[in-house]
Every structure is written in C-alpha cells, then in structure tokens.
C-alpha positions in Angstrom: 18.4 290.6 161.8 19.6 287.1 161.7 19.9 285.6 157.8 17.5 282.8 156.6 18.4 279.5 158.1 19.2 277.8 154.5 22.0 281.1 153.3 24.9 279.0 154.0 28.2 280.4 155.3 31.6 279.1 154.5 33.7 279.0 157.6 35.2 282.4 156.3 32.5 283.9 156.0 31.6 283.5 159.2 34.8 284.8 160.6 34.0 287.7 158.4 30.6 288.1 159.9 32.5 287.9 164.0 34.5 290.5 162.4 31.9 293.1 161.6 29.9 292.1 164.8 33.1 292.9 167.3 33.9 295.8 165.2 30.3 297.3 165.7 30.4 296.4 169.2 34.2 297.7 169.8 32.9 301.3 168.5 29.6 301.1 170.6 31.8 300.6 173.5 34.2 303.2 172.4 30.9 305.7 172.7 30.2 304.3 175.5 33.6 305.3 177.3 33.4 308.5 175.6 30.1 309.6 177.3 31.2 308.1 180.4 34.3 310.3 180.5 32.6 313.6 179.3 30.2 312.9 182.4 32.8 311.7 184.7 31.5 313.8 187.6 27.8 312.6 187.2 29.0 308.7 187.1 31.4 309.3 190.3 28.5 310.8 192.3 26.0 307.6 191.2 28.5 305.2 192.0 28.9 307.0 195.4 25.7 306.9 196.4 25.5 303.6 197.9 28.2 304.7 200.2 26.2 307.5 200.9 23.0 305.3 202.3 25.2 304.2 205.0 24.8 305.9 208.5 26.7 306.8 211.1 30.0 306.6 209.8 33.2 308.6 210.5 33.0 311.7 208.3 36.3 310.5 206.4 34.9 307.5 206.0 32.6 309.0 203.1 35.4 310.1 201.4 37.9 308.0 199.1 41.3 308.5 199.4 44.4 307.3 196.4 47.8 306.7 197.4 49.7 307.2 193.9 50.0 309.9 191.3 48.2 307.6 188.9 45.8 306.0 190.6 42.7 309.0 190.2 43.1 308.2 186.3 43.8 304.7 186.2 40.4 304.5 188.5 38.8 306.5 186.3 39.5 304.8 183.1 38.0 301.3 184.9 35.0 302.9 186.0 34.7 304.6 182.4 35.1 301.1 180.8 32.4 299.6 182.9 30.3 302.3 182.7 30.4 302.1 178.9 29.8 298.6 178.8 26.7 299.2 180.4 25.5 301.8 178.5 26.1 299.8 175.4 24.9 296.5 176.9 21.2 296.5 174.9 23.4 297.1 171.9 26.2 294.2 173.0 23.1 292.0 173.8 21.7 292.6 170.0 24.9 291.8 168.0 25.9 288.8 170.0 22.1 287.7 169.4 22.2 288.9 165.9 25.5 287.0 165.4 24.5 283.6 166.2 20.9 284.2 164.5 21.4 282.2 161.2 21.8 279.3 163.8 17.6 279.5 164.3 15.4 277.7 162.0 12.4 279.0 160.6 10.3 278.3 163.0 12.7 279.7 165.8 12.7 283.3 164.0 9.8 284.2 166.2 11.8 284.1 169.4 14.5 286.3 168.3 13.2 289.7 169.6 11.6 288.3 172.7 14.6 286.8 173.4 16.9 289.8 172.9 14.4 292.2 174.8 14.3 289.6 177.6 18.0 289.1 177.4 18.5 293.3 178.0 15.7 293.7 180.0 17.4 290.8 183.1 20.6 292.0 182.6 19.7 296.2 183.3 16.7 294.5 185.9 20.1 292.9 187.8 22.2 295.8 187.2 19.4 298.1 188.8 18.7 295.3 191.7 22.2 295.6 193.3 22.6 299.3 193.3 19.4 300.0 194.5 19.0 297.4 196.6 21.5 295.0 197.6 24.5 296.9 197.6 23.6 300.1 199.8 22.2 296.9 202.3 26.2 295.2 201.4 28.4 298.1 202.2 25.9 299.1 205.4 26.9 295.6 206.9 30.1 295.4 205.9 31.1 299.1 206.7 29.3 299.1 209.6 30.7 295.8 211.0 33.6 296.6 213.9 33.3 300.3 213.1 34.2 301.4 216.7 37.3 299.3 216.4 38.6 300.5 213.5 39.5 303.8 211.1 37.6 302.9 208.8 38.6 304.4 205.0 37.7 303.6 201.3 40.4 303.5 198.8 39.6 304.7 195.3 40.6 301.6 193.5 39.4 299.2 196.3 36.1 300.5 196.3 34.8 301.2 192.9 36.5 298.2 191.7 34.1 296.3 194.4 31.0 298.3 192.9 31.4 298.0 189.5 32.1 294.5 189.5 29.4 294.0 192.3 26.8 295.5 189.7 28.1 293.7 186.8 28.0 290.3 188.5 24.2 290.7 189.3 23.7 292.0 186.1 25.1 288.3 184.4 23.7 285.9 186.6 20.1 287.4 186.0 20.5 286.4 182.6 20.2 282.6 183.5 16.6 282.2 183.6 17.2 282.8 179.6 19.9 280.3 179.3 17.9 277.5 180.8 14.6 278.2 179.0 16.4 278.4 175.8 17.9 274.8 176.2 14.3 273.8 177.0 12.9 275.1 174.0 15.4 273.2 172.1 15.0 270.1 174.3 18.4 270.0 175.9 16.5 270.4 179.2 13.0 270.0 180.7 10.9 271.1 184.0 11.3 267.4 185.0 14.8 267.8 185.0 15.1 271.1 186.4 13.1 269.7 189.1 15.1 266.3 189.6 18.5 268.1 189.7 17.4 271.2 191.9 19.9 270.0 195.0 22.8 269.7 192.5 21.5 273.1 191.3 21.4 275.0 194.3 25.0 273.7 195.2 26.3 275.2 191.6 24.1 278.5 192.9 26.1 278.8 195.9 29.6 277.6 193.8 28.6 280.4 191.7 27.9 283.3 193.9 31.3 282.2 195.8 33.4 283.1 192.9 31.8 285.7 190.9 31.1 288.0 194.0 34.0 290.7 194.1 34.7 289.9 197.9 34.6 286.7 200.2 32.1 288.1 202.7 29.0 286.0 203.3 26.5 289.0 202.4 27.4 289.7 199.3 27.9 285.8 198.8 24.3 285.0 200.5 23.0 288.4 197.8 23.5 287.1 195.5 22.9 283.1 196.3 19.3 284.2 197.2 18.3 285.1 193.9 20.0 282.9 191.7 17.9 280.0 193.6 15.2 282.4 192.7 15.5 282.7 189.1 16.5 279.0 188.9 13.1 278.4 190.3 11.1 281.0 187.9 13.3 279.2 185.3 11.3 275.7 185.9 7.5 276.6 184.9 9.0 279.0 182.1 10.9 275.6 180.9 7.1 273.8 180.9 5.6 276.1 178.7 8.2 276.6 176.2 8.9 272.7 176.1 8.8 271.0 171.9 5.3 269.9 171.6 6.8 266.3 170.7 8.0 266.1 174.6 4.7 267.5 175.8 2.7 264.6 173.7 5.4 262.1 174.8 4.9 262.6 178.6 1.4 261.0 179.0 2.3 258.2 177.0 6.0 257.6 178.8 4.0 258.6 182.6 1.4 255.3 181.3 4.3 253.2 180.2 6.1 253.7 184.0 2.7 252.6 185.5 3.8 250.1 187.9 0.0 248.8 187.2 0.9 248.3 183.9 3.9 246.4 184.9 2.3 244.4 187.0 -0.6 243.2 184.0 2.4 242.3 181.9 1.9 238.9 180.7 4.8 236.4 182.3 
C-alpha cells in the first residue's frame, strides 16, 4: 500500500524503502526459478508447442538439437529465469507500483489498484497474445519459408531464446496504453495531442517493434507494429476520459478564443 502523500521520506529512507522492494522482488523471483526448475519438463513442452502448430516440416525439424556439453543447462537456466519472471510478474508489477505510491496525492489513491490490476492484466493479456497467437503464425512463416531448400534445424539456445524474448517483448509493449493514460491523468498529455502527433507516433511504433523484436524478420516486426498502433489508438479516448477536469472546462473556452469569428469582431 503506498504511504500517505504528506509521510515524508529523507533521501535515505527512500533508498531503504528500494531496498526492501528489490529484496521482496529478488526472493519472488527466486520462487519463481525454483518452480520453474522443479517443472522443467512441463515448461519445455509449453514453450514447444508453438513449434509444434507448424505443418509439414521435416521430422528433425521438430526436434532441438545443442552443440556443447553445457549448453542443455545454460538453456535451461534462461528459460527458468524467464519463466520465473513471468510467474512473479503480478507480484513485480505490485512492488514497483507500491514503491513509487507515496508519489500519489490523495486524490490519486483511488487509481492505485485499477492501475496495478490493469498494469498485470496487459502485460499477461500480451504475454498470452503472442504464444497463442502470433508466434505459432511467426515460426509457421518463417520455418516454412524456403523449406524445400534447406535442412532446416532448431538449435536449443537459438530458439528458446527467440520465444522467450518474443513473449516477453509483447508482454511490455502492451503495457503502453497505461503509460500514456497515466500522463493524461496527470496532464502531461491529452487526446488532442495524442491525436496531433499520431504520424510521429506510428513512426516510434514501427522504431519500436524494430528493435525490441528478437529477430529482423518483417513478421515478427509487422506483429508486433500492428498492435502497438492499436493500443496507441485505444490509448487516445482512454486519455479523454481520464483528462484533469480543469483541461476539460478549459477546452470550450480556449476552442471560443481560437474562433476565427471572434478574431475577425476584434476591434482594430
């Protein structure tokens, strides 16, 4: 729960407070890995499945293949990482929220909870988008593409590094439709800018999905593109109804000022 707005907090203090909230965090994680590890087998056939939903492949095509001593473990402890960090994500999401909580005012207190709930709730709704969805439709293409031309084979590391970063990636960028309606509450932003800057913002869309995706193909680039244009557009009417009632009440009076009718009754 985030402390009352008016507890002040020295500056060590607060590092005391970061302290508590990493350690909490650092031994949810820790479980996390744990129960990843004791169910190694169960995670290794989930994160297989996708490969599974593609047809017509070469039968050693299904299977993934190392090519070092260590590689099976070092694989495994990645995938146990990620995995934990998933299953700890709703309690990640809480402590960062809780952490920067005495930053609210009073009247801001209200949109704690909806605002971590949302927060967990876009973040496992991305993460359960691309395994489901886009990435059996990703590795169909690209596994697909030029087959008949070449031997095509999965290594261990290759491949489940693609997937779990591939699931984490959608699982961050669906958390922007939270970003942007939190700087509208506060007034950084506004639908009218949302709307006046939507070229720039489908530009930083496609920037974005560029870089975070795990490979440089143009699915999992154009996969990811697609719906952060869509949240960014979801993100504009949310922005109008959380907007400060002092903006709402200003906008008549500011849309009557610009009235080139007005203007033009202006004494000389």
């Amino acid at each position: 729960m985030p402390v009352d707005v008016d507890e002040r907090l020295t500056l060590f203090e607060h590092l005391d407070e970061l302290r508590r909230r990493l350690m909490w965090a650092g031994l949810a994680l820790a479980i996390g890995v744990v129960v990843a590890a004791v169910f190694n087998s169960i995670v290794f056939k989930l994160l297989l499945w996708p490969l599974r939903q593609v047809p017509n492949l070469p039968a050693n095509s299904y299977q993934i293949t190392t090519f070092s001593p260590a590689e099976p473990f070092m694989v495994s402890l990645k995938v146990w990482v990620v995995v934990g960090i998933l299953l700890a994500s709703p309690f990640l999401i809480w402590q960062f929220w809780a952490y920067v909580g005495p930053a609210f005012t009073s009247t801001e207190k209200r949109y704690f909870y909806p605002v971590v709930i949302s927060t967990t709730f876009l973040f496992l709704f991305g993460v359960a988008f691309s395994y489901l969805i886009v990435l059996p439709a990703g590795l169909r293409w690209l596994l697909s593409f030029g087959s008949g031309n070449f031997n095509v084979q999965n290594r261990a590391s290759d491949y489940f590094t693609f997937v779990v970063l591939f699931i984490l990636a959608f699982g961050a960028v669906f958390e922007m439709p939270v970003v942007l309606v939190l700087l509208a509450k506060v007034g950084v932003i506004d639908d009218k800018f949302l709307r006046k800057n939507r070229r720039y913002a489908i530009v930083i869309c496609a920037i974005v999905a560029a870089v975070i995706t795990p490979s440089q193909d143009a699915f999992s680039m154009l996969a990811m593109f697609i719906p952060l244009v869509a949240l960014y557009e979801v993100s504009i009417p949310l922005a109008r109804m959380v907007k400060p009632k002092s903006q709402a009440t200003a906008d008549p009076v500011a849309a009557h000022d610009d009235d080139p009718d007005d203007l033009s009754r202006a004494p000389a």
